[in-house]
C-alpha positions as CSV (number, residue, x, y, z in Angstrom):
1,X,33.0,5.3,63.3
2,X,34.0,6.1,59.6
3,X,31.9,7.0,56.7
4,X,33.7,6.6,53.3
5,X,32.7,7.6,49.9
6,X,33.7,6.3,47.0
7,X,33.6,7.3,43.5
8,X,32.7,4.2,40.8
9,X,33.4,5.0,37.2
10,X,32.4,3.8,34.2
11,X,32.4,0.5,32.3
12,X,30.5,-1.5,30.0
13,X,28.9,-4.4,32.6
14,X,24.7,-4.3,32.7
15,X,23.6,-3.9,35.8
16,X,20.6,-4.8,37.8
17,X,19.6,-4.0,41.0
18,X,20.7,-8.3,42.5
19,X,23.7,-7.6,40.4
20,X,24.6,-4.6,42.0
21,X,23.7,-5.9,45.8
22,X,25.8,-8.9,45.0
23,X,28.7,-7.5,43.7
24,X,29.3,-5.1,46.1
25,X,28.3,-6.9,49.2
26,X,30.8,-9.5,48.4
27,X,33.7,-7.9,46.7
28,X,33.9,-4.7,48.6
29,X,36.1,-3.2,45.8
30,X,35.4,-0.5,43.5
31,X,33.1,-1.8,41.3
32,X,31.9,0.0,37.6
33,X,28.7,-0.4,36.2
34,X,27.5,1.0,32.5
35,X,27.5,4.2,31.9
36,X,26.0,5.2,35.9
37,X,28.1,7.3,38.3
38,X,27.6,5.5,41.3
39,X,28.2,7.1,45.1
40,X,28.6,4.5,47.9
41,X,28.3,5.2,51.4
42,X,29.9,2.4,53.5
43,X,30.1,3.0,57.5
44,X,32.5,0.9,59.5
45,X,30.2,-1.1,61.5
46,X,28.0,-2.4,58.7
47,X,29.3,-3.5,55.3
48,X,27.1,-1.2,53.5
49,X,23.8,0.1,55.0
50,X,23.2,2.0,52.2
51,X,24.1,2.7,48.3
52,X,22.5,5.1,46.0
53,X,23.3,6.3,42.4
54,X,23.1,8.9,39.8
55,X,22.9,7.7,36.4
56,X,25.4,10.1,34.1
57,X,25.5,8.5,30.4
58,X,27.5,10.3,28.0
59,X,24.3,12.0,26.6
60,X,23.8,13.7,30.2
61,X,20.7,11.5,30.7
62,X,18.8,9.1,33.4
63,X,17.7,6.3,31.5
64,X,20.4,3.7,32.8
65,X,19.7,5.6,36.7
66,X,19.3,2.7,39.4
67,X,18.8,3.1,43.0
68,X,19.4,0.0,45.4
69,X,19.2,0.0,48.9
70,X,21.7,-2.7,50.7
71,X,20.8,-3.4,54.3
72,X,18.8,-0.4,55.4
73,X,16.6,-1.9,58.1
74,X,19.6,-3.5,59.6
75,X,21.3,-0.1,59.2
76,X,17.4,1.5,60.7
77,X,18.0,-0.8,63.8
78,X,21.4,-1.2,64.7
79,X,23.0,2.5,64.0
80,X,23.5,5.2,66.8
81,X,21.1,7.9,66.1
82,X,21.1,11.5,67.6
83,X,17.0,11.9,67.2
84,X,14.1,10.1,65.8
85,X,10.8,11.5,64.8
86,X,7.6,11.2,63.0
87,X,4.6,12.8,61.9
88,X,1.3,12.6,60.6
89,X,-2.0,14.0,58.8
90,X,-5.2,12.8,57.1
91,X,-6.7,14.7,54.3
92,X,-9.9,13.4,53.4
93,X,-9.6,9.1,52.6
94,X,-5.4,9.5,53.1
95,X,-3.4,9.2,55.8
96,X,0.1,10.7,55.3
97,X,2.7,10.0,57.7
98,X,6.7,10.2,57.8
99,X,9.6,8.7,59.8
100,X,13.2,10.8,59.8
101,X,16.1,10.0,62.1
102,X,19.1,11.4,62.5
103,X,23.0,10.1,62.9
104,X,26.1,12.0,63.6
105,X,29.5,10.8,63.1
106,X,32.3,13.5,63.4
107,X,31.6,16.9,61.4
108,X,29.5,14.1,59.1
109,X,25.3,14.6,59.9
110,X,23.0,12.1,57.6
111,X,19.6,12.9,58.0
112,X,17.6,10.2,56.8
113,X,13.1,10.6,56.1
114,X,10.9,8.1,54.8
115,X,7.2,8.6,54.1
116,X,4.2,6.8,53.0
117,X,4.7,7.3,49.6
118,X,7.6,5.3,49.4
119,X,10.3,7.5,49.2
120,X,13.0,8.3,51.0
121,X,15.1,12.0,51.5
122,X,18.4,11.6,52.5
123,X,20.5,14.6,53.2
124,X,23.8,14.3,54.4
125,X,25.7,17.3,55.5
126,X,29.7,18.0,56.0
127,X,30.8,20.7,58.3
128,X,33.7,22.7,58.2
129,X,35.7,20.7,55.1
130,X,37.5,24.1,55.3
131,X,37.3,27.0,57.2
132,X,33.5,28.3,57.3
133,X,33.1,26.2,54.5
134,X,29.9,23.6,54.9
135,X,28.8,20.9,52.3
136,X,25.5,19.2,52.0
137,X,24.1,16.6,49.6
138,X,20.7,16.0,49.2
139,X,18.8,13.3,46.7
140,X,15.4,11.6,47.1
141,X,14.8,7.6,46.4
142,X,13.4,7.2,43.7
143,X,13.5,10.5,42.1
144,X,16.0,10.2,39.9
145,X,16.3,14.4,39.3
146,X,16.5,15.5,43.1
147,X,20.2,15.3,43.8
148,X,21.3,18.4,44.6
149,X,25.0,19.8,46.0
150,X,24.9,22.5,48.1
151,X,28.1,24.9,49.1
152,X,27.7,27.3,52.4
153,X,30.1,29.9,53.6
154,X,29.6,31.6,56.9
155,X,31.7,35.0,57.2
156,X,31.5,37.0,60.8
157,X,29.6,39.9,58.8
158,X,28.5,37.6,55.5
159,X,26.8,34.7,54.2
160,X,26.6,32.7,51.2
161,X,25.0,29.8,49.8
162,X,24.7,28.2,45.8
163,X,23.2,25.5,45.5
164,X,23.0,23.4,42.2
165,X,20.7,20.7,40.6
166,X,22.7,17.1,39.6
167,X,20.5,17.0,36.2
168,X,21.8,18.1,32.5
169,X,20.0,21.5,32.1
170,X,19.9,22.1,36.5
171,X,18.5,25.3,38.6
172,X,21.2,27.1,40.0
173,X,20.3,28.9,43.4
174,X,21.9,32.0,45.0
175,X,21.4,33.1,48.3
176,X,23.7,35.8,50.5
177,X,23.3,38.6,53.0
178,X,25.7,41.1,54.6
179,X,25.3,42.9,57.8
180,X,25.8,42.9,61.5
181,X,23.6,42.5,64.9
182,X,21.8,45.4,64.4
183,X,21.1,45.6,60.2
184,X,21.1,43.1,57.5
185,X,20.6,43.1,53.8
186,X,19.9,39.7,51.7
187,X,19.0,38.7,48.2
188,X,17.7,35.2,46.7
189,X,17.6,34.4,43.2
190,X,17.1,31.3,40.8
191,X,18.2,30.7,37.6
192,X,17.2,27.8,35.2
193,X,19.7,26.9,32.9
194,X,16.8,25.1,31.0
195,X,15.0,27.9,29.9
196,X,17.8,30.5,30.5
197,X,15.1,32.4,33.0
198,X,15.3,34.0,36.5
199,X,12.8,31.7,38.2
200,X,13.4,33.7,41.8
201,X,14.6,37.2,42.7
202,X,14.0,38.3,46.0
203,X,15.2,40.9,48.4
204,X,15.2,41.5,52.2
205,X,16.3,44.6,54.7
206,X,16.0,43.9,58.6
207,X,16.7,46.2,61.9
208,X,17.3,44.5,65.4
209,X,17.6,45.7,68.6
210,X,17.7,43.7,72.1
211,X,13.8,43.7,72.3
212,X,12.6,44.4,68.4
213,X,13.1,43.3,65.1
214,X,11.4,44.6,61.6
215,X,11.9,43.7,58.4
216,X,11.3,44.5,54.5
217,X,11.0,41.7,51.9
218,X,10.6,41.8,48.3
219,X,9.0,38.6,47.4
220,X,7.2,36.3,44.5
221,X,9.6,38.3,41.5
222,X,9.2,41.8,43.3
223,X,5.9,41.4,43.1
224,X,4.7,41.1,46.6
225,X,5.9,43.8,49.2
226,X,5.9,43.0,53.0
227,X,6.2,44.2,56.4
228,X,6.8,42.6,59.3
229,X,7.6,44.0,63.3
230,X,8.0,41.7,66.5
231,X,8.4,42.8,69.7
232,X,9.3,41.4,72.9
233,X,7.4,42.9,75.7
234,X,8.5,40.8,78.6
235,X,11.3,38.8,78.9
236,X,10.8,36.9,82.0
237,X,7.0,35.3,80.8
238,X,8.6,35.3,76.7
239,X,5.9,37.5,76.1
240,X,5.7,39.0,72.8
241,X,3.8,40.8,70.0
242,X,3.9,40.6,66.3
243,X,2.2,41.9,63.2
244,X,2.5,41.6,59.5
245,X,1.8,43.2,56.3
246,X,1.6,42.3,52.7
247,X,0.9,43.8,49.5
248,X,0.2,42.2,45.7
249,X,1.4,44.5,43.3
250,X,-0.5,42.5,40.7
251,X,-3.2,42.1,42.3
252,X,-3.7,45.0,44.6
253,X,-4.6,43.1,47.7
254,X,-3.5,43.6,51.6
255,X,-3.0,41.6,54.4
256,X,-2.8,42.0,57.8
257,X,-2.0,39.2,60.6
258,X,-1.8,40.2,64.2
259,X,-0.4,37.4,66.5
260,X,1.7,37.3,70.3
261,X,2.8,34.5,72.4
262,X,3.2,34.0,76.2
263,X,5.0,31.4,78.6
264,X,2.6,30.2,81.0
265,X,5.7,28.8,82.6
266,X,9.2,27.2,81.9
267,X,7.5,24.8,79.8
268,X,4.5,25.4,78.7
269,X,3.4,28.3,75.9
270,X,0.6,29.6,74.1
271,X,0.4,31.6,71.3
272,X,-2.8,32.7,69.1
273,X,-3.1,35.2,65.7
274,X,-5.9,36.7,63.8
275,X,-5.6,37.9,60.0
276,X,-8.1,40.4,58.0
277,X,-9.5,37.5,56.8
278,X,-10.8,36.6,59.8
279,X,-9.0,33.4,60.4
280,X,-8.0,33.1,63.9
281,X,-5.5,30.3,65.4
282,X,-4.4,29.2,68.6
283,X,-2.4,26.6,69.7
284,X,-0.5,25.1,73.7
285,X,2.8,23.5,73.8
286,X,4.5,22.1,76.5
287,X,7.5,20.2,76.7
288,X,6.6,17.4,79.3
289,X,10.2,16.0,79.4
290,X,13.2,17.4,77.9
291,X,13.5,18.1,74.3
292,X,10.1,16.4,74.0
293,X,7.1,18.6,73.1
294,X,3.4,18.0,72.8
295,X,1.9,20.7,71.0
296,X,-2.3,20.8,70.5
297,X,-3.7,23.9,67.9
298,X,-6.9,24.7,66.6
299,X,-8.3,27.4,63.6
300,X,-11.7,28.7,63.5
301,X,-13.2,31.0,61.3
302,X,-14.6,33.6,62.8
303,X,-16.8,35.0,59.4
304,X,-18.4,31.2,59.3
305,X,-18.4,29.8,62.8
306,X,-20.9,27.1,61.9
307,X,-18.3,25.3,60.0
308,X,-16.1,23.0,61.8
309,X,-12.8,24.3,63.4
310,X,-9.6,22.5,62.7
311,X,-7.9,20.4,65.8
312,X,-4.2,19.7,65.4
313,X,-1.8,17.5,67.7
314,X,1.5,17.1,67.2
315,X,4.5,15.1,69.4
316,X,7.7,15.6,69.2
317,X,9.7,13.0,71.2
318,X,13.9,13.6,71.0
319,X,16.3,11.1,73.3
């Protein structure tokens, strides 16, 4: 199975989206449409199961951007996928629910979600282009200023990753840390080219050992300090304790949330934690068949017990 891009430049042809499903379907040539910068994605058992575009007019903006989508039920129905999954929640009248799949073709993964609201999150990631070198390309149907191109290096003792907005005035993102098994440093920071500020700095320091791990992280523009310790207590059951705690700068407010977990048996685990606030959660998971969990949680809290407590259910089901 092949997945080819191709690159369509510019010419002076209106487009619409029948003109654009036609054209393509029949010709399957490289095609130019008015000043848009078009990406198709063809795979070698369909003739295109999907097409989308990112307008780029001289002037850097989206008002000639068109998205079309060629086929994608077929493409839904007939492809080989690695996973499929879904999800749901109602808050208050609405019912929000999603659908993602997953195909893998080669070092090629597409990662494909579509929720109720109609859009659809495609994220399609290339391993290994070159040496600990790994590619990803994400955009969103129909927002037209959600591409993004991300670029990840993996070093035995260092990591990188930039990632970069496809707009005129995009958010460039840096991420990196340095270390080994035992300590590790890491920084995070945003920049918006828009308004030529620092939207993000962050900082983190970890230690591990075979049965701990703490951490330090300077969050929300240094302005939120936090601790954090786990530690496994038992091996054999996965039993294990954890605790965290934050402090505002700005605000001069703590936090403290205590939590552990415990295997019941090979396949079935509880965990439960308790904050200062005195919200305390719980939830069961058990994985009934392999790689397929049913998880049920709950929330209560304990400084207003006459209000309801929150029920969750979740399934995962993976082939």
């Amino acid at each position: 199975m092949n997945i080819v891009f191709k690159l369509i430049e510019f010419v002076d042809t209106p487009v619409t989206v029948d003109n654009i499903a036609t054209t393509v379907t029949l010709c399957k040539m490289p095609v130019t449409f008015q000043n848009t910068l078009i990406f198709v994605v063809e795979h070698d058992i369909l003739p295109v199961f999907f097409m989308f575009m990112y307008a780029y007019s001289n002037r850097l903006n989206y008002q000639n951007c068109h998205f079309a989508y060629l086929q994608f039920l077929k493409f839904l129905t007939f492809s080989i996928f690695q996973a499929i999954t879904s999800s749901g929640a109602k808050k208050g009248d609405l019912f929000l629910a999603d659908v993602s799949t997953k195909l893998v073709n080669k070092n090629i993964t597409t990662d494909v979600k579509v929720d109720t609201n109609s859009k659809l999150l495609t994220t399609i990631n290339i391993d290994e282009p070159a040496p600990g070198l790994k590619t990803i390309f994400s955009f969103v149907v129909p927002d037209q200023r959600s591409g993004k191109v991300e670029l990840q290096y993996l070093h035995e003792y260092a990591g990188i990753s930039t990632s970069i907005g496809l707009t005129a005035s995009p958010s460039v993102n840096f991420s990196g840390v340095a270390g080994n098994n035992t300590v590790a440093l890491g920084t995070d920071v945003c920049f918006d080219t828009a308004t030529g500020n620092f939207t993000k700095y962050n900082a983190a320091l970890s230690f591990s050992t075979s049965d701990l791990t703490a951490s330090l992280i300077l969050n929300d523009k240094a302005d939120t300090l936090t601790a954090s310790y786990y530690h496994t207590v038992s091996p054999l059951t996965n039993t294990a304790v954890g605790a965290e705690l934050s402090h505002g700068f700005s605000s001069n407010e703590n936090s403290l949330t205590i939590g552990t977990q415990h295997s019941l048996d090979p396949l079935t685990t509880v965990k439960a934690r308790v904050n200062n606030a005195g919200i305390a959660s719980a939830l069961l998971q058990h994985e009934w068949r392999p790689k397929s969990v049913l998880t049920i949680s709950g929330e209560v809290d304990t400084r207003a017990i006459e209000k309801s407590a929150k029920v969750g259910l979740a399934l995962a089901l993976k082939p």
